[in-house]
N, CA, C and O atoms as a GROMACS GRO file, in nm:
protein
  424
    1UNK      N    1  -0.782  -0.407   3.258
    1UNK     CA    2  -0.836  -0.278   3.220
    1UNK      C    3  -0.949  -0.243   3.317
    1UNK      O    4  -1.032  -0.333   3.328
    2UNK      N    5  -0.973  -0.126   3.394
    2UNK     CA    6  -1.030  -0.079   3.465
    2UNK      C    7  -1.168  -0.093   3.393
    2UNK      O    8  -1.163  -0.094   3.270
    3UNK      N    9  -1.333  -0.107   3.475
    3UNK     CA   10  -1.416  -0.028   3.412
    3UNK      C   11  -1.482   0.064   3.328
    3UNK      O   12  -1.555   0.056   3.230
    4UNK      N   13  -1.424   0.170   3.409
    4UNK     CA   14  -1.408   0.284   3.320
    4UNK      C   15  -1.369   0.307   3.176
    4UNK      O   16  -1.417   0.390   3.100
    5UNK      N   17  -1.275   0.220   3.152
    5UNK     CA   18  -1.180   0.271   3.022
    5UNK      C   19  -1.276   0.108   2.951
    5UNK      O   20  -1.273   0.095   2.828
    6UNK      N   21  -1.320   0.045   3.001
    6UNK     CA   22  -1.373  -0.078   2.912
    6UNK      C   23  -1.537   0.007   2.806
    6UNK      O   24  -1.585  -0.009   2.694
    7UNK      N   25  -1.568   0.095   2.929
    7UNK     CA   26  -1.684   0.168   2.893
    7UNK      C   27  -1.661   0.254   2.798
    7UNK      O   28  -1.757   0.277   2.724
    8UNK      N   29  -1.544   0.318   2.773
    8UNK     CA   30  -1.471   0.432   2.715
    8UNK      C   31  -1.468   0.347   2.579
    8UNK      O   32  -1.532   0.384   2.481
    9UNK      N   33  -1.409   0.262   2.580
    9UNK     CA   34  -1.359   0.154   2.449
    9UNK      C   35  -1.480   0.114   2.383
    9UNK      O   36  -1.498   0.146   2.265
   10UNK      N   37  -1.575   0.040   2.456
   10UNK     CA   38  -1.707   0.025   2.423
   10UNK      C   39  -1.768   0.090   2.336
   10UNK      O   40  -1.805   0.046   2.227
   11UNK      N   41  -1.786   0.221   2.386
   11UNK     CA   42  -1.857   0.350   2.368
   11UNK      C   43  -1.817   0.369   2.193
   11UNK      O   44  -1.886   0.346   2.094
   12UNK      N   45  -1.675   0.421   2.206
   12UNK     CA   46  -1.573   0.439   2.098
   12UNK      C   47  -1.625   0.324   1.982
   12UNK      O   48  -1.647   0.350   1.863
   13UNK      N   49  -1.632   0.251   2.016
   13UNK     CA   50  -1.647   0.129   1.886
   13UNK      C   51  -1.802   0.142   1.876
   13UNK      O   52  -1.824   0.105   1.760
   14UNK      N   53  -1.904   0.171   1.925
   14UNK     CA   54  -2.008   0.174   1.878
   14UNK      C   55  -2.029   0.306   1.803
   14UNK      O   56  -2.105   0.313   1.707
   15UNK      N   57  -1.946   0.431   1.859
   15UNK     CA   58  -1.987   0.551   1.790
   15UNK      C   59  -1.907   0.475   1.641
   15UNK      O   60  -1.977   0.458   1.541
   16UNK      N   61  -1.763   0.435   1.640
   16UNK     CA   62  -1.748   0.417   1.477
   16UNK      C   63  -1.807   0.343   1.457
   16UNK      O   64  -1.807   0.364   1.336
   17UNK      N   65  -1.879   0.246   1.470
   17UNK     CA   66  -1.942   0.146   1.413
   17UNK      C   67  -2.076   0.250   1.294
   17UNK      O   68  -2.100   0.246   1.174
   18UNK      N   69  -2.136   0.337   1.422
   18UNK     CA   70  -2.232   0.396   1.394
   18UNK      C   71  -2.261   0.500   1.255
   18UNK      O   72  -2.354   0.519   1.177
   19UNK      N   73  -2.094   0.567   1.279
   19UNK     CA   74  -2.104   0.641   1.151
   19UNK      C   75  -2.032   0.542   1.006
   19UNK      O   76  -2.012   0.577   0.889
   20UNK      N   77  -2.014   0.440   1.059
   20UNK     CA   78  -1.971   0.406   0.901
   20UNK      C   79  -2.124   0.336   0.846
   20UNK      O   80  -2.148   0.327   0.726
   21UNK      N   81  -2.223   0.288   0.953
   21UNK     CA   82  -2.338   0.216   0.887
   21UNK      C   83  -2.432   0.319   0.906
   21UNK      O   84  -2.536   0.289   0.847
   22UNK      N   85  -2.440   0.454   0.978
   22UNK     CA   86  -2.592   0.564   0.944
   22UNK      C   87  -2.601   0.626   0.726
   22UNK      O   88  -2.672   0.614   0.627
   23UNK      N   89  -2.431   0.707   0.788
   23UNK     CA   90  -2.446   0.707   0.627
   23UNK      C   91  -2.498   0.646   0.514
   23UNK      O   92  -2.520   0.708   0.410
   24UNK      N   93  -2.523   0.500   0.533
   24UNK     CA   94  -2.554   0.363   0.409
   24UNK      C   95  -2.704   0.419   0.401
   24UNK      O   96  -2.765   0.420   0.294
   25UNK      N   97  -2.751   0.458   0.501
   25UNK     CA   98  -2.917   0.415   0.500
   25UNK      C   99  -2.955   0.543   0.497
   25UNK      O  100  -3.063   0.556   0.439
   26UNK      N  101  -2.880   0.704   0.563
   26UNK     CA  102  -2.971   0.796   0.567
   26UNK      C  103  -2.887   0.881   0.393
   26UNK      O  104  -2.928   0.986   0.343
   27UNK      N  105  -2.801   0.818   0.354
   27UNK     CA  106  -2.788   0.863   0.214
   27UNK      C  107  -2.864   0.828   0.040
   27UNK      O  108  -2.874   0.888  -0.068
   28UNK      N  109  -2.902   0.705   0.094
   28UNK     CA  110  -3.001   0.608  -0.001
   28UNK      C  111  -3.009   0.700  -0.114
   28UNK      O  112  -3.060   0.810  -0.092
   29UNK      N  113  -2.962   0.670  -0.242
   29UNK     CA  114  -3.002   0.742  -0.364
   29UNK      C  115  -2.929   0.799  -0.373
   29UNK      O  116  -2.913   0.808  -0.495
   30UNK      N  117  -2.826   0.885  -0.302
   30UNK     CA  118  -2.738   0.971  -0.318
   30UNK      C  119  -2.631   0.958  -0.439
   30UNK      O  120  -2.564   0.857  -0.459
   31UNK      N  121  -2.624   1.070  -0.512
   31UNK     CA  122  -2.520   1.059  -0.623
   31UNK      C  123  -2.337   1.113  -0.574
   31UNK      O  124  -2.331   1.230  -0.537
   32UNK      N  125  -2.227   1.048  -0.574
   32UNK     CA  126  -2.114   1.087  -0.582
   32UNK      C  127  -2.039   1.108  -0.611
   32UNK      O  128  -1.953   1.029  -0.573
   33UNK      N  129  -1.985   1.225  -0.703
   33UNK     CA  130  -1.945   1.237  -0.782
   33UNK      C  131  -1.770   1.312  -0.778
   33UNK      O  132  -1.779   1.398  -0.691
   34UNK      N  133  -1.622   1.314  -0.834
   34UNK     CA  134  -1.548   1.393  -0.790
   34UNK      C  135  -1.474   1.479  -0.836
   34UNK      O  136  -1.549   1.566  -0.881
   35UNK      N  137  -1.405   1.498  -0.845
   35UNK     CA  138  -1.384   1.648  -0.867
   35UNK      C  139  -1.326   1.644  -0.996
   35UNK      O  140  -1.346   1.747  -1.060
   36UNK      N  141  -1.230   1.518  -1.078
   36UNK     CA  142  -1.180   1.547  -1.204
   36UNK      C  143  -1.355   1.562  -1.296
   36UNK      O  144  -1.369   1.632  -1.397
   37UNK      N  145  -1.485   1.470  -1.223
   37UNK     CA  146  -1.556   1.509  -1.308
   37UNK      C  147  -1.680   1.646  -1.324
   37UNK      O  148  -1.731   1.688  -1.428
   38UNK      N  149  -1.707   1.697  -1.170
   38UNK     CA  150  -1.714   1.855  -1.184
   38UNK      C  151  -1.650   1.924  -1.275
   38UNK      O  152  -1.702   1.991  -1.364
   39UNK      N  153  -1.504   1.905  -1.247
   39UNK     CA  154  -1.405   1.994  -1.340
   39UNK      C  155  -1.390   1.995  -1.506
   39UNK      O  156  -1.366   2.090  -1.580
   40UNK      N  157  -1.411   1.874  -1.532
   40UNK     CA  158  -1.437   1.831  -1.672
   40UNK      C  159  -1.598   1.909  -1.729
   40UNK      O  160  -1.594   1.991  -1.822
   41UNK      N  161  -1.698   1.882  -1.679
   41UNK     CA  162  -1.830   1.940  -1.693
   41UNK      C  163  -1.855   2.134  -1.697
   41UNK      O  164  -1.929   2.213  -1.756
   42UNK      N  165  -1.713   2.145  -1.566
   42UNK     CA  166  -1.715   2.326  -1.576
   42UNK      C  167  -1.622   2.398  -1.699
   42UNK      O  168  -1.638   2.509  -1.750
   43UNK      N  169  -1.534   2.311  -1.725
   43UNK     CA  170  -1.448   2.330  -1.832
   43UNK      C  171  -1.533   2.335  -1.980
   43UNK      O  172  -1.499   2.418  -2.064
   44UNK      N  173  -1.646   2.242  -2.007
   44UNK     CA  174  -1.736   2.251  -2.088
   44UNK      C  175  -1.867   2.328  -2.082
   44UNK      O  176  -1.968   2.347  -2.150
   45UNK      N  177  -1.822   2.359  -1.981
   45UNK     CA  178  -1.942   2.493  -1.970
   45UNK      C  179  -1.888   2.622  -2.036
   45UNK      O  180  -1.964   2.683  -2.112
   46UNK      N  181  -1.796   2.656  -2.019
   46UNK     CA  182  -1.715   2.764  -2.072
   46UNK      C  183  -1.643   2.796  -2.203
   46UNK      O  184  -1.621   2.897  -2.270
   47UNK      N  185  -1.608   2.626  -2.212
   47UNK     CA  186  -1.508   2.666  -2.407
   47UNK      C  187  -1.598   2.590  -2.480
   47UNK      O  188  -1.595   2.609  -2.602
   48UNK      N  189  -1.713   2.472  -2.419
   48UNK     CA  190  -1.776   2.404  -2.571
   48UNK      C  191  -1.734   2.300  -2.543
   48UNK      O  192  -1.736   2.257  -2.428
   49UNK      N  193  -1.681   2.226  -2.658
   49UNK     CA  194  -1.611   2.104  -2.678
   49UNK      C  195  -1.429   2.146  -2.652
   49UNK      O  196  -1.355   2.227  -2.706
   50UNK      N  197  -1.406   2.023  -2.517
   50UNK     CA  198  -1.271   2.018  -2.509
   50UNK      C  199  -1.200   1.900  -2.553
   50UNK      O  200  -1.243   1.785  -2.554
   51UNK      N  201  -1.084   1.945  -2.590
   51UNK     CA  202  -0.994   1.813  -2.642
   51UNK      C  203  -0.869   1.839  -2.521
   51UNK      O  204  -0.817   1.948  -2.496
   52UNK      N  205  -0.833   1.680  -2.442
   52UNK     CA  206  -0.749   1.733  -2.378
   52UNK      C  207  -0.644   1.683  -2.466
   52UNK      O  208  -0.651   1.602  -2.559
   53UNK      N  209  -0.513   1.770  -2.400
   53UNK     CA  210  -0.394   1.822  -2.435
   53UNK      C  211  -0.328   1.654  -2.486
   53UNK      O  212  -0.264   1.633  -2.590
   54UNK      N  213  -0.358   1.569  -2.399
   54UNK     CA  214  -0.252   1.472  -2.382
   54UNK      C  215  -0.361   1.319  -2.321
   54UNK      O  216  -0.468   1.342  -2.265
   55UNK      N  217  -0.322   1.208  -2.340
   55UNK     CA  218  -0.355   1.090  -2.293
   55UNK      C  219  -0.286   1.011  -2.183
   55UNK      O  220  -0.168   0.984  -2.209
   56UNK      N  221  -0.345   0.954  -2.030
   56UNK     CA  222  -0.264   0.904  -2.011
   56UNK      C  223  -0.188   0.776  -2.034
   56UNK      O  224  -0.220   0.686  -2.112
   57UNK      N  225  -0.085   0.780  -1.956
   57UNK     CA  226   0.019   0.716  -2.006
   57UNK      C  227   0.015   0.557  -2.028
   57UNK      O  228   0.061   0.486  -2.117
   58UNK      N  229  -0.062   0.528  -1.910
   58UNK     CA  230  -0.124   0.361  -1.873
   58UNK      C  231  -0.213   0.328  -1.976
   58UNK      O  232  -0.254   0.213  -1.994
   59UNK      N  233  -0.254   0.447  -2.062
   59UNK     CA  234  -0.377   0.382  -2.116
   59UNK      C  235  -0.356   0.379  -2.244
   59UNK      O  236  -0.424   0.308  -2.318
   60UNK      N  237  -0.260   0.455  -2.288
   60UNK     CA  238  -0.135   0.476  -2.426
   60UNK      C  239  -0.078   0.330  -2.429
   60UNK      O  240  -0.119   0.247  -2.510
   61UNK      N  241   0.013   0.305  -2.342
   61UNK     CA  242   0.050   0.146  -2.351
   61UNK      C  243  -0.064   0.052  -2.396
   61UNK      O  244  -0.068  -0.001  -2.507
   62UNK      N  245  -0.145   0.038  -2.309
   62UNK     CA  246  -0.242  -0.061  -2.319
   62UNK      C  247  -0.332  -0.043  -2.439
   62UNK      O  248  -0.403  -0.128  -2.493
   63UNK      N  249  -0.318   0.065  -2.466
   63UNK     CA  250  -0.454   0.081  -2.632
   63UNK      C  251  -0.593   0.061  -2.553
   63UNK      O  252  -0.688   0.004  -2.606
   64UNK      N  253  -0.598   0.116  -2.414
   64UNK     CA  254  -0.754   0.131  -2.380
   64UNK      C  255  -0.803   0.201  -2.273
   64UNK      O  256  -0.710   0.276  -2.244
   65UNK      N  257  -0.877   0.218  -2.209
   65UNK     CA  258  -0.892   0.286  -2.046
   65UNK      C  259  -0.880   0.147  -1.986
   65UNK      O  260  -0.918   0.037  -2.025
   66UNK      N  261  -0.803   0.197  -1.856
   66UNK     CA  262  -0.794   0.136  -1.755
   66UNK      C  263  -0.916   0.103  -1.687
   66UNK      O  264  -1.004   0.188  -1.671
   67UNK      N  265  -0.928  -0.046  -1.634
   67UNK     CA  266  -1.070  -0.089  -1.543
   67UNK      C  267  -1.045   0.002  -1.429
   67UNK      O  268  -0.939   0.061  -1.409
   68UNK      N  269  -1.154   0.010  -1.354
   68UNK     CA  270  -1.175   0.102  -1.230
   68UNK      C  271  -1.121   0.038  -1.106
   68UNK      O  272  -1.118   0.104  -1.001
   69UNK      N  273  -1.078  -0.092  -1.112
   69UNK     CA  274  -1.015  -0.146  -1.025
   69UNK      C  275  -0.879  -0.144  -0.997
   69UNK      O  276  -0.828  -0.142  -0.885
   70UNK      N  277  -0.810  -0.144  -1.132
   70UNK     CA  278  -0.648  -0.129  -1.162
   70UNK      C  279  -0.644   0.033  -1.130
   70UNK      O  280  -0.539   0.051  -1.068
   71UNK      N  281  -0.692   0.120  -1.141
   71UNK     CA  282  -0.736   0.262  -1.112
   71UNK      C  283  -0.682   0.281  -0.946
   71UNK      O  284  -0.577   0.324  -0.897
   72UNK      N  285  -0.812   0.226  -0.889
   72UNK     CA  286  -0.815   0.216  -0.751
   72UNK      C  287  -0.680   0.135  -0.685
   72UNK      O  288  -0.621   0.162  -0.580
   73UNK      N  289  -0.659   0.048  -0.763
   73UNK     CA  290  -0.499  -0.038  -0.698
   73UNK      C  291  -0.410   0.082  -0.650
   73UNK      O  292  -0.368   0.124  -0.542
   74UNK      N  293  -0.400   0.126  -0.814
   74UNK     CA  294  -0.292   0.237  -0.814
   74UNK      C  295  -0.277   0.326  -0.720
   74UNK      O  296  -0.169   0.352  -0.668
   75UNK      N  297  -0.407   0.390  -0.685
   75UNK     CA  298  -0.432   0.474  -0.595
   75UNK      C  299  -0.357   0.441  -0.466
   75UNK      O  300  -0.281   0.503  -0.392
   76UNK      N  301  -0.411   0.310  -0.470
   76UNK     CA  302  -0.417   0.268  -0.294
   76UNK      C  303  -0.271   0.252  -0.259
   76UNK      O  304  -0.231   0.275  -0.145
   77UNK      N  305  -0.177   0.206  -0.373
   77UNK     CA  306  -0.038   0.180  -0.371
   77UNK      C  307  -0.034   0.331  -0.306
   77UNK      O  308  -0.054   0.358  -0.187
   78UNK      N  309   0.003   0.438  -0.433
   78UNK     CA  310   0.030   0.573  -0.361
   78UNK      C  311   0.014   0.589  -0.237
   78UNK      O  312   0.094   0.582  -0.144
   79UNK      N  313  -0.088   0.609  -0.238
   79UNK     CA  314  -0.150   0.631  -0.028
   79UNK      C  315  -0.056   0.536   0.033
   79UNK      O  316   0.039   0.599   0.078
   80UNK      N  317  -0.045   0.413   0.051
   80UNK     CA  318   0.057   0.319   0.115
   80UNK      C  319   0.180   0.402   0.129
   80UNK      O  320   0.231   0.445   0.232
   81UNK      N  321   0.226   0.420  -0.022
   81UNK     CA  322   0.415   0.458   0.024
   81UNK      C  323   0.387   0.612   0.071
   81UNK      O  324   0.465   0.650   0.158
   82UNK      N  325   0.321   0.677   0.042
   82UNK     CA  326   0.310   0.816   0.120
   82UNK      C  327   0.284   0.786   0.251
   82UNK      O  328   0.338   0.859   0.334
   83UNK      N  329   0.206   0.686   0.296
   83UNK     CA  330   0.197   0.698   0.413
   83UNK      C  331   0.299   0.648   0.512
   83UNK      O  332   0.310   0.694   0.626
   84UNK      N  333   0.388   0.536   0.453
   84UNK     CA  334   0.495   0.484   0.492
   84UNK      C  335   0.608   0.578   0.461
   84UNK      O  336   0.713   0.525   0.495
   85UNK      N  337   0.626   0.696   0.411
   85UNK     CA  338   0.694   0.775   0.424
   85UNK      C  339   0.691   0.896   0.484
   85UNK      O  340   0.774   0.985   0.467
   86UNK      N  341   0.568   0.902   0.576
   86UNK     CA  342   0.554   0.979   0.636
   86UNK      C  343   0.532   0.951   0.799
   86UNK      O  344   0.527   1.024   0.897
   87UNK      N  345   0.521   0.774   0.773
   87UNK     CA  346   0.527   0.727   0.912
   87UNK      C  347   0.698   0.683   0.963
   87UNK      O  348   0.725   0.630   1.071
   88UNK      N  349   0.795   0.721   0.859
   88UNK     CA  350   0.897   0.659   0.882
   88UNK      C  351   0.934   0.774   0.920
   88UNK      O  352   0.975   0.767   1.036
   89UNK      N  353   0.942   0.913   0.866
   89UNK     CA  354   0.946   1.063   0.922
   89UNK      C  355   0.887   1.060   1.040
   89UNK      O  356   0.945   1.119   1.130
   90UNK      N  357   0.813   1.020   1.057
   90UNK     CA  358   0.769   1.098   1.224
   90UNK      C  359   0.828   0.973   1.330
   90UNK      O  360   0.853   1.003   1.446
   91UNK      N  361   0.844   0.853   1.288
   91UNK     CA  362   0.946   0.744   1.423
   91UNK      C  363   1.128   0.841   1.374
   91UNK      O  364   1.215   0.835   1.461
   92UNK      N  365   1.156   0.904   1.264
   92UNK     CA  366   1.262   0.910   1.283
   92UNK      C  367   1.289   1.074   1.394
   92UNK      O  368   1.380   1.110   1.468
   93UNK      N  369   1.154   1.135   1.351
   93UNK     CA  370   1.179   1.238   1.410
   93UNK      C  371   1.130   1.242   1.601
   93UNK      O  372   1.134   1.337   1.679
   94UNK      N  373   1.088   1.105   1.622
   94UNK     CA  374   1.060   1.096   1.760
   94UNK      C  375   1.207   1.023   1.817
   94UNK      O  376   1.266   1.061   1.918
   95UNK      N  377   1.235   0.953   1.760
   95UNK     CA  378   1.378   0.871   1.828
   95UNK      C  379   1.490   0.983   1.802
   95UNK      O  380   1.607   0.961   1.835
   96UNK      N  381   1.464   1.071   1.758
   96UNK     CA  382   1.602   1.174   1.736
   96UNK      C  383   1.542   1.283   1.892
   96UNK      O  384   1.609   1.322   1.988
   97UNK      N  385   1.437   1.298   1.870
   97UNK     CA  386   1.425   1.345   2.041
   97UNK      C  387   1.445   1.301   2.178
   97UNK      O  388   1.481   1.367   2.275
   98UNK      N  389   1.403   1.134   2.165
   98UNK     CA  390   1.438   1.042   2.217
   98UNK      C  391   1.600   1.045   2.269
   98UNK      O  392   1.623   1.071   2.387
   99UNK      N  393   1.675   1.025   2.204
   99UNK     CA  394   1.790   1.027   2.173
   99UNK      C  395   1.875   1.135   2.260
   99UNK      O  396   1.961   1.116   2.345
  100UNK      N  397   1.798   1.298   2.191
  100UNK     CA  398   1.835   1.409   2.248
  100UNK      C  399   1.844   1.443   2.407
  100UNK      O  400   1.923   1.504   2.479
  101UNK      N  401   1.684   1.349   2.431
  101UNK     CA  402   1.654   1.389   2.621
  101UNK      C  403   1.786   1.281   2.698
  101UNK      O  404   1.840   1.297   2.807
  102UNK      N  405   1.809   1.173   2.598
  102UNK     CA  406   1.948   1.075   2.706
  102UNK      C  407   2.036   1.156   2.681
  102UNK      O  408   2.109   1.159   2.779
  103UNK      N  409   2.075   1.231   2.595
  103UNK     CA  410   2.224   1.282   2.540
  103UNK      C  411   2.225   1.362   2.677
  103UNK      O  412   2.310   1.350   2.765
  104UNK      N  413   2.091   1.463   2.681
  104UNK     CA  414   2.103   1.575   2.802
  104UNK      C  415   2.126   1.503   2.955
  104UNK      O  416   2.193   1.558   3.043
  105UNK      N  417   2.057   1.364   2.975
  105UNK     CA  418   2.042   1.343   3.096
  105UNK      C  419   2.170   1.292   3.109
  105UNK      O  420   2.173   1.313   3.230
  106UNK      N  421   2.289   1.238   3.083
  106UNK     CA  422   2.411   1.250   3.095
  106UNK      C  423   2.495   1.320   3.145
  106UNK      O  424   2.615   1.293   3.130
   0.00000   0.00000   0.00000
C-alpha cells in the first residue's frame, strides 16, 4: 500500500474512532428517548387516558413484558434478514449485469 492511501486509512479510522467516543463525553446527561414513547405521551395529551386497542403478542404468551434484551434480540434479528435480503438483491442485481456486459462482448 502506497503512503498516501496508508495516510488516507489512518486518517479514516481516527475520524471514526472520534465520532463514536466525542459523543460519550460532549453528551453527558443527555436524555434519549424514541418515538413509540413521544407518541404515547402526545396521544395523552389530546384524549386523556388511553387504552390501547390490543396487547402484544410475545407478551400475551408469556403473561408479562418482555426484558429489554429479548426486545433488542428481536430487533437485531430483523435488521440481519433485511439486511441479508437486501444484500442478496444487490449481488443478484450486479452479476445479472455482469453477465449482461459478457453476453454483449460475444
Amino acid at each position: 500500500m502506497e503512503t498516501k492511501n496508508k495516510k488516507i486509512v489512518l486518517a479514516l479510522i481516527i475520524a471514526a474512532i472520534l465520532i463514536a467516543v466525542i459523543p460519550l463525553f460532549a453528551l453527558k446527561g443527555a436524555e434519549f428517548g424514541s418515538s413509540d414513547d413521544a407518541g404515547s405521551v402526545m396521544v395523552e395529551k389530546i384524549h386523556g387516558e388511553y387504552e390501547p386497542w390490543f396487547s402484544p403478542v410475545l407478551e400475551t404468551l408469556l403473561d408479562g413484558e418482555l426484558p429489554g434484551e429479548v426486545e433488542s434480540l428481536i430487533f437485531c434479528v430483523q435488521t440481519g434478514i433485511g439486511v441479508g435480503i437486501l444484500a442478496f438483491c444487490l449481488g443478484r442485481m450486479y452479476e445479472r449485469k455482469k453477465l449482461c456486459k459478457e453476453d454483449e462482448a460475444l
